[in-house]
N, CA, C and O of each residue as an XYZ file, in Angstrom:
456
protein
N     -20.308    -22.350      2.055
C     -19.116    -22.066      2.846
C     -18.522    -20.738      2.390
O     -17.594    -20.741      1.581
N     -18.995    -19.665      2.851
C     -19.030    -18.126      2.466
C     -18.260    -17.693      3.494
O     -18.577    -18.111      4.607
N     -16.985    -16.691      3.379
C     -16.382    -16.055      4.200
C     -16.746    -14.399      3.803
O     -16.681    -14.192      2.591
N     -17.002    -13.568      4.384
C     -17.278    -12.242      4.055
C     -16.128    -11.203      5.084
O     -16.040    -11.612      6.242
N     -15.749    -10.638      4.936
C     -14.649    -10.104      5.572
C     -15.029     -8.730      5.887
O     -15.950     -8.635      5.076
N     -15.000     -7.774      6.380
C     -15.555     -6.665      6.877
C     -14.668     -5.297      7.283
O     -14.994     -5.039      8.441
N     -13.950     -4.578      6.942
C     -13.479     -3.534      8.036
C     -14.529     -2.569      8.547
O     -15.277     -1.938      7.800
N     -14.537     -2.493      9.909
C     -15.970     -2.168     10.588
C     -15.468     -1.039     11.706
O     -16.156     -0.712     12.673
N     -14.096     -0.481     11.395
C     -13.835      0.931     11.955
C     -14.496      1.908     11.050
O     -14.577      1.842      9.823
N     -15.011      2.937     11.944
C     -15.570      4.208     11.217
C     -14.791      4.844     10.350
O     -15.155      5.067      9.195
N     -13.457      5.255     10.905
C     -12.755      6.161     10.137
C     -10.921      5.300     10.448
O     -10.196      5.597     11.397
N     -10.577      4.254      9.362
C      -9.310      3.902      9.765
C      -8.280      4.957      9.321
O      -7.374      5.209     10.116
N      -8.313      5.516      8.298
C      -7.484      6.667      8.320
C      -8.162      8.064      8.033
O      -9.190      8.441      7.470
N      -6.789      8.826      8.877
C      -7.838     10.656      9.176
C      -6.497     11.319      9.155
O      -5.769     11.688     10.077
N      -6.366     11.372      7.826
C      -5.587     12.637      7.115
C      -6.419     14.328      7.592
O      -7.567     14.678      7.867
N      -5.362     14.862      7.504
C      -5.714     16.104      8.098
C      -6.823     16.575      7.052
O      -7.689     17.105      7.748
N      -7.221     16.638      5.685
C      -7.991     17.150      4.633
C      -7.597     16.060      3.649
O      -6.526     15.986      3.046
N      -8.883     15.017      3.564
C      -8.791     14.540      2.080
C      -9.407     15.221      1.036
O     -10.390     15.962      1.071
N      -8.721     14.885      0.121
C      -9.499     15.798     -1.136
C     -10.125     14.204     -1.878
O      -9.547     13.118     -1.829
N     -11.461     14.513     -2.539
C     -12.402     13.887     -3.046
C     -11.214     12.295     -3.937
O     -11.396     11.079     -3.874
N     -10.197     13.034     -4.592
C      -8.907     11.415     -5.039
C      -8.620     11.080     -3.606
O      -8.724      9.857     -3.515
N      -8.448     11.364     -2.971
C      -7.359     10.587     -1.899
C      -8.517      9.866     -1.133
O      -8.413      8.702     -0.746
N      -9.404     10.482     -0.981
C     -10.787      9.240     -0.049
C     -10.812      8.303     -1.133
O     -10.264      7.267     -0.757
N     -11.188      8.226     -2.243
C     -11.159      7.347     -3.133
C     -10.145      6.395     -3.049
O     -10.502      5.222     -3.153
N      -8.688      6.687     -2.846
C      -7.973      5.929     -2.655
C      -7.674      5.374     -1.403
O      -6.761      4.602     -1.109
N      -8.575      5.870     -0.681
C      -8.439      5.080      0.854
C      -9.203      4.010      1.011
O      -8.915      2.939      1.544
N     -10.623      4.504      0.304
C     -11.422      3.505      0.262
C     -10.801      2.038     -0.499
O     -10.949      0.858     -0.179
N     -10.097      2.641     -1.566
C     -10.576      1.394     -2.519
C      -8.917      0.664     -2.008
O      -8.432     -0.301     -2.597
N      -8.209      1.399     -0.761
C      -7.063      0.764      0.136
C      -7.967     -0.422      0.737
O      -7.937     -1.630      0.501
N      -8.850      0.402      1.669
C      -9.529     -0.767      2.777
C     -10.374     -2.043      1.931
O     -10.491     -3.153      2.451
N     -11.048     -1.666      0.308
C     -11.409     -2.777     -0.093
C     -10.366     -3.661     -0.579
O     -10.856     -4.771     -0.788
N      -8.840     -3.611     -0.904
C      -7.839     -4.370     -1.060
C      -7.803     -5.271     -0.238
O      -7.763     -6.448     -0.596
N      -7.811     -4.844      1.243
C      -7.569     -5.036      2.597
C      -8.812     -6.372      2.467
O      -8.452     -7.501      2.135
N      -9.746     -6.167      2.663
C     -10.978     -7.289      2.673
C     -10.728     -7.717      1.621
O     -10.313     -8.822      1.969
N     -10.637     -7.708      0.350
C     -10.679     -8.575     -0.615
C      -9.253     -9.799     -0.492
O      -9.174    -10.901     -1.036
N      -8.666     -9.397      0.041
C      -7.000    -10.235      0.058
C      -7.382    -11.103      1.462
O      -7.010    -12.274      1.540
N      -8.098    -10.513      2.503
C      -8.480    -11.212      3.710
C      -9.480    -12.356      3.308
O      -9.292    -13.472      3.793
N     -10.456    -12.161      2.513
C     -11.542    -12.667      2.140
C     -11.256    -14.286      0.899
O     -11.813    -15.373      0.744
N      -9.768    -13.357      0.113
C      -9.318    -14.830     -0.185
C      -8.897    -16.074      0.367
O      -9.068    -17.264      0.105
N      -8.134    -15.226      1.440
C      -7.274    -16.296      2.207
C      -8.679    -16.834      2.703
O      -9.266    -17.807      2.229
N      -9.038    -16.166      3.561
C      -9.999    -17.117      4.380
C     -10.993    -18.426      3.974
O     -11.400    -19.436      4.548
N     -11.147    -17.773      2.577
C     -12.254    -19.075      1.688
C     -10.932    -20.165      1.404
O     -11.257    -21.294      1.772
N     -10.330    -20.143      1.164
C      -8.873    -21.042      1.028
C      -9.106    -22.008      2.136
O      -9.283    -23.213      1.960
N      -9.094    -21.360      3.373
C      -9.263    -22.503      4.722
C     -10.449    -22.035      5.250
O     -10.523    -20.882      5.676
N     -11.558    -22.934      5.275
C     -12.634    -22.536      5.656
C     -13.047    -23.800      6.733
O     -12.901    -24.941      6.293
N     -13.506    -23.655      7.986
C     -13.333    -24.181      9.202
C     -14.559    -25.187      9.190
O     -15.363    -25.103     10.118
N     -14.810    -26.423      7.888
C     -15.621    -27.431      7.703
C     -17.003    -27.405      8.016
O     -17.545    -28.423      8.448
N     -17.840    -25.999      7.788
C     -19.149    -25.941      7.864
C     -19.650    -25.012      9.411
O     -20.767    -24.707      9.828
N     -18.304    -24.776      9.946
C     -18.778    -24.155     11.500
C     -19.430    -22.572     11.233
O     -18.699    -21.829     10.578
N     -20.337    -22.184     11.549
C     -20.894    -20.490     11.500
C     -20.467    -20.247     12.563
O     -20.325    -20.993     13.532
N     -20.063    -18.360     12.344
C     -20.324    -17.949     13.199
C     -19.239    -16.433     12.499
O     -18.862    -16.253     11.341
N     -18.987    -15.528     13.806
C     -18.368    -14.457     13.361
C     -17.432    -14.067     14.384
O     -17.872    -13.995     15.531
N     -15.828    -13.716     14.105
C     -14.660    -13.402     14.680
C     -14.803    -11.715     14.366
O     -15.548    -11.420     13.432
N     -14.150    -10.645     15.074
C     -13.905     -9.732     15.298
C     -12.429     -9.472     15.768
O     -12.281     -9.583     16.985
N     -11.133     -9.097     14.930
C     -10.179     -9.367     15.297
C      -9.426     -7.636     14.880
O      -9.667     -7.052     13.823
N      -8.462     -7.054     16.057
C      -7.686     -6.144     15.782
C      -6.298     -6.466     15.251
O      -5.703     -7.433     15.727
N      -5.728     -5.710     14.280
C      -4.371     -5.851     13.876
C      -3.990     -4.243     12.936
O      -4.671     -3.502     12.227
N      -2.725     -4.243     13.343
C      -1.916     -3.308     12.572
C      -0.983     -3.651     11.329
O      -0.499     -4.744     11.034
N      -0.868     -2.522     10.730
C       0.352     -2.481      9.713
C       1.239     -1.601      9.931
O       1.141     -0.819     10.877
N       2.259     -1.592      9.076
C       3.195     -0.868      8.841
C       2.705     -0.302      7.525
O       1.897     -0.865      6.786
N       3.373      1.062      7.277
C       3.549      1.533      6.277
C       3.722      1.427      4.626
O       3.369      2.144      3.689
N       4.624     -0.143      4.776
C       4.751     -0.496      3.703
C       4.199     -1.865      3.525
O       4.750     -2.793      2.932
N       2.981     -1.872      4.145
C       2.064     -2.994      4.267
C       2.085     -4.246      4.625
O       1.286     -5.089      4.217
N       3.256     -4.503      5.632
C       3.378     -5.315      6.524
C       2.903     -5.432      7.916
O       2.769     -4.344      8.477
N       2.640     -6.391      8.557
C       1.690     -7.256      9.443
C       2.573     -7.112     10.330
O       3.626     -7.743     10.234
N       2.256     -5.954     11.752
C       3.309     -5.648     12.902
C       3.316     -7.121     13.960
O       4.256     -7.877     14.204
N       1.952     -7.162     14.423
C       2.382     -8.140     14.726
C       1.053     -8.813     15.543
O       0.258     -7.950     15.915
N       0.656    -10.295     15.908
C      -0.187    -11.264     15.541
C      -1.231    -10.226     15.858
O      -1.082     -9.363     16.723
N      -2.575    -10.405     14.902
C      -3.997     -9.840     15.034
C      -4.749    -10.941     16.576
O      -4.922    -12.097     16.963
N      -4.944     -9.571     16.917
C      -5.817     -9.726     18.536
C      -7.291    -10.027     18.393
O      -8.031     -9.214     17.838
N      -7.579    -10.760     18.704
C      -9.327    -11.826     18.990
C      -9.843    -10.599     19.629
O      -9.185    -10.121     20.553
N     -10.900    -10.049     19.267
C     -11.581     -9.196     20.284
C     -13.198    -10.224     21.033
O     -13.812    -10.126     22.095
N     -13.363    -11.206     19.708
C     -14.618    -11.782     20.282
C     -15.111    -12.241     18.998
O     -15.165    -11.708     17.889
N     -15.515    -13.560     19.523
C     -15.689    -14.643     18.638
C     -17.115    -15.457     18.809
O     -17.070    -16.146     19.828
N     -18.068    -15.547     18.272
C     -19.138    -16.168     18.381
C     -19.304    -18.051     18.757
O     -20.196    -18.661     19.346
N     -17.851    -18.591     18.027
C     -17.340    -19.704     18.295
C     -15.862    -19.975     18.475
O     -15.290    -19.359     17.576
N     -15.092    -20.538     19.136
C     -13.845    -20.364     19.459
C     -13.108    -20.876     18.632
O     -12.037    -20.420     18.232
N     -13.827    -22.239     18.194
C     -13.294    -22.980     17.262
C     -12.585    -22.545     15.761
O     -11.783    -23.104     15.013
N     -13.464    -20.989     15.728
C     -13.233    -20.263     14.704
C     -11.857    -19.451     14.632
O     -11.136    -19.445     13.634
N     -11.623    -18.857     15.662
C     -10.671    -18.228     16.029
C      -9.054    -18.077     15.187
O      -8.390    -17.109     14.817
N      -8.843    -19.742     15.120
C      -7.302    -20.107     14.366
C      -7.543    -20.044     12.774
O      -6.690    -19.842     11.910
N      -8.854    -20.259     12.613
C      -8.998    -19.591     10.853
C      -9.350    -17.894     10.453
O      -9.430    -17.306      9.374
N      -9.502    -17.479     11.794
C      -9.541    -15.961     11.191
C      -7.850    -15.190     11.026
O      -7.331    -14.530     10.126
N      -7.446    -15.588     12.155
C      -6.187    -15.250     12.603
C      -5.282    -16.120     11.208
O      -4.188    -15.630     10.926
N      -5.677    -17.177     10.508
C      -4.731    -17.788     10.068
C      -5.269    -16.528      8.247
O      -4.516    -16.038      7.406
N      -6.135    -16.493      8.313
C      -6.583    -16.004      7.313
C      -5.986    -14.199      6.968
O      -5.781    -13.587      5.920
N      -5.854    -13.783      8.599
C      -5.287    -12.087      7.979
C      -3.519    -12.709      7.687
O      -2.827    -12.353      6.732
N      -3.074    -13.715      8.806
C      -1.200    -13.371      8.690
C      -0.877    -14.160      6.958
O       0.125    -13.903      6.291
N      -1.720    -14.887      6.630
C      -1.492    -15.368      5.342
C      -1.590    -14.034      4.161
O      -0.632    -13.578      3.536
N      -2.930    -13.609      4.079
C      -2.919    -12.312      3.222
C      -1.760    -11.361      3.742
O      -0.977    -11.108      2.827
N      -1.488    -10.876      4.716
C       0.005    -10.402      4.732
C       1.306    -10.771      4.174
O       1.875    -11.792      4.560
N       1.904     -9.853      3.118
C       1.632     -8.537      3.294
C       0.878     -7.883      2.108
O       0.874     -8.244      0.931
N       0.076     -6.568      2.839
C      -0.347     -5.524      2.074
C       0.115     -5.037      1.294
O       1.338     -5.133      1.196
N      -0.818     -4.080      0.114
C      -0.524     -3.241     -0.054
C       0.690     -1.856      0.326
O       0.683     -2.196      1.509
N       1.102     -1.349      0.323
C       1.528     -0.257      0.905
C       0.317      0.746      1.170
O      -0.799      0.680      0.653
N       0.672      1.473      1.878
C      -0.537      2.679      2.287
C      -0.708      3.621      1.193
O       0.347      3.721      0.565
N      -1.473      4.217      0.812
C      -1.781      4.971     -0.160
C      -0.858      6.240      0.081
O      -0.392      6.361      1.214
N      -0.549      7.198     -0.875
C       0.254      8.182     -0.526
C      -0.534      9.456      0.756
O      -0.053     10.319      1.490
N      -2.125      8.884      0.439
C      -2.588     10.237      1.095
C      -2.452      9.908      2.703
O      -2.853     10.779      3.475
N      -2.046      9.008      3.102
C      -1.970      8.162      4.541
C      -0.549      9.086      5.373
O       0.451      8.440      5.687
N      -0.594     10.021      5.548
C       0.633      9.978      6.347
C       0.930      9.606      7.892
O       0.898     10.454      8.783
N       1.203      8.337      8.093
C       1.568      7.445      8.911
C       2.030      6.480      9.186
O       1.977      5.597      8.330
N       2.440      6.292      9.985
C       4.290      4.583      9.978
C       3.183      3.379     10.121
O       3.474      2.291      9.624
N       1.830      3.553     10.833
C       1.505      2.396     11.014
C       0.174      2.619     11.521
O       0.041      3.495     12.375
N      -1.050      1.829     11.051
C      -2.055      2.002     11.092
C      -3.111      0.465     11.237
O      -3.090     -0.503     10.477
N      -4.056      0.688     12.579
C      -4.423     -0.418     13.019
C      -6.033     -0.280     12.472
O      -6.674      0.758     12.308
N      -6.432     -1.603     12.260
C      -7.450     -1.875     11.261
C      -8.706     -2.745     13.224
O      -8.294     -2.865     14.378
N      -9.989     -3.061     12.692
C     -10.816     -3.585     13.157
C     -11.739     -4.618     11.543
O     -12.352     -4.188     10.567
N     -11.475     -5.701     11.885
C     -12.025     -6.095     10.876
C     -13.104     -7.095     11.267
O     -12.714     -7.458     12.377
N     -14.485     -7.904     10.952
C     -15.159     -8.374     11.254
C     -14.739     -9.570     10.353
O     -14.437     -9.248      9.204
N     -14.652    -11.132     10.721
C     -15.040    -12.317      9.570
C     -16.256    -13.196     10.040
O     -16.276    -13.914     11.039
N     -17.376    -12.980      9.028
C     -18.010    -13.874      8.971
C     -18.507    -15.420      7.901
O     -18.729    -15.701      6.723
N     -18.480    -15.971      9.052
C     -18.475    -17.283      8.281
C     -19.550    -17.789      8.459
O     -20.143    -17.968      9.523
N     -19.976    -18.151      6.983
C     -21.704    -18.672      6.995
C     -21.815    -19.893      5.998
O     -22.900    -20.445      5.816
């Protein structure tokens, strides 16, 4: 009962020039991001069902959850209320890293459950 959590946008943040620290700290932003998603989700794990959710959601700045993460597509439906239950629980974030300049920034994240 494995949850793996994914951010599967190319580029979630695009500072005008990162310098070689600040990608570093973006990156190891977005692995916060999955690792805090990835807890919650093994916490409630949907009694043996596979399959994989694809869900959009934003933050705020100071790493709060604007508002409910959007289903883009779900392999099983049934899955749906544990992905969704799994990002608003890990909320809230982090704050954004300093190199982020922006009020609010929307993520694409993949959960798979195997």
């Amino acid at each position: 009962k494995m949850v793996k959590g994914e951010i599967i946008t190319e580029k979630i943040f695009s500072p005008k020039q990162e310098t070689t620290k600040n990608a570093a700290t973006s990156q190891d932003y977005y692995q916060a991001i999955i690792n805090k998603i990835n807890q919650f989700a093994s916490l409630n794990t949907p009694g043996g069902k596979k399959g994989k959710v694809d869900l959009n959601f934003s933050l705020s700045s100071d790493g709060n959850l604007i508002e409910n993460p959007v289903v883009i597509s779900a392999t099983d439906s049934f899955l749906i209320p544990f992905a969704i239950k799994a990002i608003k629980d890990a909320s809230p974030f982090l704050p954004f890293p300093a190199s982020l300049e922006k009020k609010e920034e929307s993520f694409k994240i993949n959960l798979l459950y195997e």
